[in-house]
Structures are given as C-alpha cells and as structure tokens.
N, C-alpha and C positions, 0 to 999 in steps of 0.2 A: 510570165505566163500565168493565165490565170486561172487556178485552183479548182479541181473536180467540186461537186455536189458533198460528196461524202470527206472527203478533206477539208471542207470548208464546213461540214459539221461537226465533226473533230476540231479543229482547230480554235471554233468559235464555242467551245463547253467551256464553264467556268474551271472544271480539273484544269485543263490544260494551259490557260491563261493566270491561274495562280501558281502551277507549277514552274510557267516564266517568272514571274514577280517571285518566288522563293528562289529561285536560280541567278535573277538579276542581284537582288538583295546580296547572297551570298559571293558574288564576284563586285558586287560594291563593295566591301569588308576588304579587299585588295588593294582597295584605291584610295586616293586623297581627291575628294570629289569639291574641297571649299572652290576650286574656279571653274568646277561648269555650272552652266548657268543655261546653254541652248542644246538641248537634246534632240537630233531627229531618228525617228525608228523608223527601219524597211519595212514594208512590211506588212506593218498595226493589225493587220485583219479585223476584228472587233473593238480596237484599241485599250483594253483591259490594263494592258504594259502601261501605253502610254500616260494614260488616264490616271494610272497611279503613283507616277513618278511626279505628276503635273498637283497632286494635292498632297506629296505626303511633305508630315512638317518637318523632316530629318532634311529631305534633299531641295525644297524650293528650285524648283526647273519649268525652267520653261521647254515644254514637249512638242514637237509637232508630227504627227502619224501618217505615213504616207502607205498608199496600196494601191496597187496598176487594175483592182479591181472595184469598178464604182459602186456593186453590191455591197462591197465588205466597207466602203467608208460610209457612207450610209447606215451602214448596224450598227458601225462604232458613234457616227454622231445619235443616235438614236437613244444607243446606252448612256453616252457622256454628254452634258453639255460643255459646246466650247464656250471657251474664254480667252482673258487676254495669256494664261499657261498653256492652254490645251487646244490645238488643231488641228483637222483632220485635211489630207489632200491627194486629191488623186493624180498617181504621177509613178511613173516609171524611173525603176533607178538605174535604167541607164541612160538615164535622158534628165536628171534632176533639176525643177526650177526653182534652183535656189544658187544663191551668189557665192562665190568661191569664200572659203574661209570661215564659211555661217555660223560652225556649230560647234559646239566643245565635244561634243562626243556624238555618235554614231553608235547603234541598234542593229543589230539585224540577227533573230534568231530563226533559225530554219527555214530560212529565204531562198539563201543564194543557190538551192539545188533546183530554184524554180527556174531561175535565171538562167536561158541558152548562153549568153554573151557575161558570163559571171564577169569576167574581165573587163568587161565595160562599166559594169554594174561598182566593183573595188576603185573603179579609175575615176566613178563618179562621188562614191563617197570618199575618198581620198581629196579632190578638187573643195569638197565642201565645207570639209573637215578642217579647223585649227590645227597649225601648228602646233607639238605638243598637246592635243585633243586625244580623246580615246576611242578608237574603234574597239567595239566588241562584238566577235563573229562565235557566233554558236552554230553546228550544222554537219550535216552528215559528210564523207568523204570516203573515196572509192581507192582502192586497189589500182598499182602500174597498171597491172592487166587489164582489168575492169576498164578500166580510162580507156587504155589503147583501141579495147573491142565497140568503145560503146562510144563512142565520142566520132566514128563512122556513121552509125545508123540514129544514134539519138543527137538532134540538133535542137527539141525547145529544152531541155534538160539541163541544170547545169552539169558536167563529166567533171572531175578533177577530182586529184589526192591531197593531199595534207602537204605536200610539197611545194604542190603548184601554187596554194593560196600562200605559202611562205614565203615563195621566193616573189611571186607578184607583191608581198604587201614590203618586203624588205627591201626590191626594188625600189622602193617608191619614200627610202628614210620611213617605215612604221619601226618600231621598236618594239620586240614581243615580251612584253613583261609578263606575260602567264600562258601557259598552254595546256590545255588538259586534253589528253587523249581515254576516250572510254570504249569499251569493249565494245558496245554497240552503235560504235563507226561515225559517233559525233565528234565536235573538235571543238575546242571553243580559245579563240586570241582573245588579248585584250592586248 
C-alpha cells in the first residue's frame, strides 16, 4: 500500500532516515556480517538506508532498494546515484522479482504494517532470502484484541501481534537470534 502525502514527508526527512542508519548500525554490532554481501530493503522510500550500506567502507554490500511506490524510487534515485552497489526498484513484496535464494539479508523497517497480505509479503522474503541469511524486521505490532477487531474492517493494513510474525517466521526454519520489544509497540527480529 502506498503511503499518504504526509507519511511520505515524514519518512523521506533526513531525522528519520538517519535514525534508521543509527538503528541499523546498532543491531549490525549483533552480527557476523563478513558473508553478506547482497542486501535487499523493503521498502527504501528515499533509499538513505540503502544508499548507505552500499558506500560504507566497514560493510561493502551490495544493496538493492525496492518501494511499490514509483514516487519514492524516484526520490531515492534522485538522492543517490546508482551503481554496480546501489539499486533502486519498483516492486511489490509480495510479488518480488527477484530469484529465490538472492540475498544474504533482508531490510524491512516499518513496512510490513503497510502490507494487507503481510503474510505474503514474509513468504516472499523468505523465498529470497539465503539460507542462513538474516532477516531484519523492525515495526509496529498490535494487541490479541486490537488484531481480532480490526483485521474485520481493516484489510490494506497490515493487523498482527508479535506472535503471529513469530510463529509465521519460525514456521518457515528463521531462527530468532534477537528480539526487542519496546514500549511503543515496535518489535524488531533479526
């Protein structure tokens, strides 16, 4: 689904684009990142994230930034130039064109609540996803209740708890090696 006027001016500020890169950074420190090498983000809006993963000399990646909305890839090629590191594509994740297996790790911060079909959307970056790859899901998550009432009337929305993104990614062999739960209703796997 794609992003009101005013969420898409928020989102595209540089606060909040470097808030991801100090947040990314900080759950790299987690990792043993020497074998990725192919990064794709949900997402990219402005591609800030991607853009900086694709030049910093710490992680050498190769990034590709994808957003179901062809305004936001657009701003983001506008900001960055691409390269043979840096990409930008318009593409829907639950319809992703890319080949099973693609990428060592997987992006997606404050996406999947865009997503009606979130479950589609986990089932497509899981297909893309390396084996032993890392997903990392940053993003809000609702209340048993909340779900139950709103998962009726709201269908472009993604609805779901913390549960349901765990037992969908566990299903599916992910291995949760980190979980943070914070007051204000985010969640973040890797």
């Amino acid at each position: 689904m794609k992003m009101s006027k005013m969420e898409k001016r928020f989102v595209n500020t540089r606060w909040h684009a470097q808030k991801n890169v100090k947040h990314i950074e900080r759950l790299f420190s987690k990792l043993d990142l020497a074998s990725i090498k192919r990064v794709l983000e949900i997402g990219c809006g402005a591609g800030i994230l991607a853009a900086h993963l694709s030049v910093s000399a710490t992680h050498e990646m190769i990034v590709v930034g994808t957003d179901v909305d062809p305004e936001q890839i657009e701003i983001a090629r506008t900001y960055h130039q691409e390269n043979e590191n840096l990409k930008f594509i318009e593409a829907d994740a639950t319809q992703l064109p890319f080949l099973d297996n693609e990428f060592d790790m997987v992006l997606s911060f404050q996406i999947l609540h865009h997503i009606g079909k979130w479950d589609r959307a986990l089932g497509e970056i899981n297909r893309v996803l390396k084996p032993q790859g890392y997903f990392i899901l940053s993003d809000f998550a609702y209340s048993r209740l909340t779900t139950k009432l709103l998962t009726r009337i709201v269908k472009t929305y993604g609805i779901y708890t913390i549960d349901d993104v765990t037992q969908f990614l566990t299903s599916r062999n992910f291995d949760i090696v980190h979980n943070e739960r914070t007051l204000r209703g985010c969640n973040e796997k890797l």
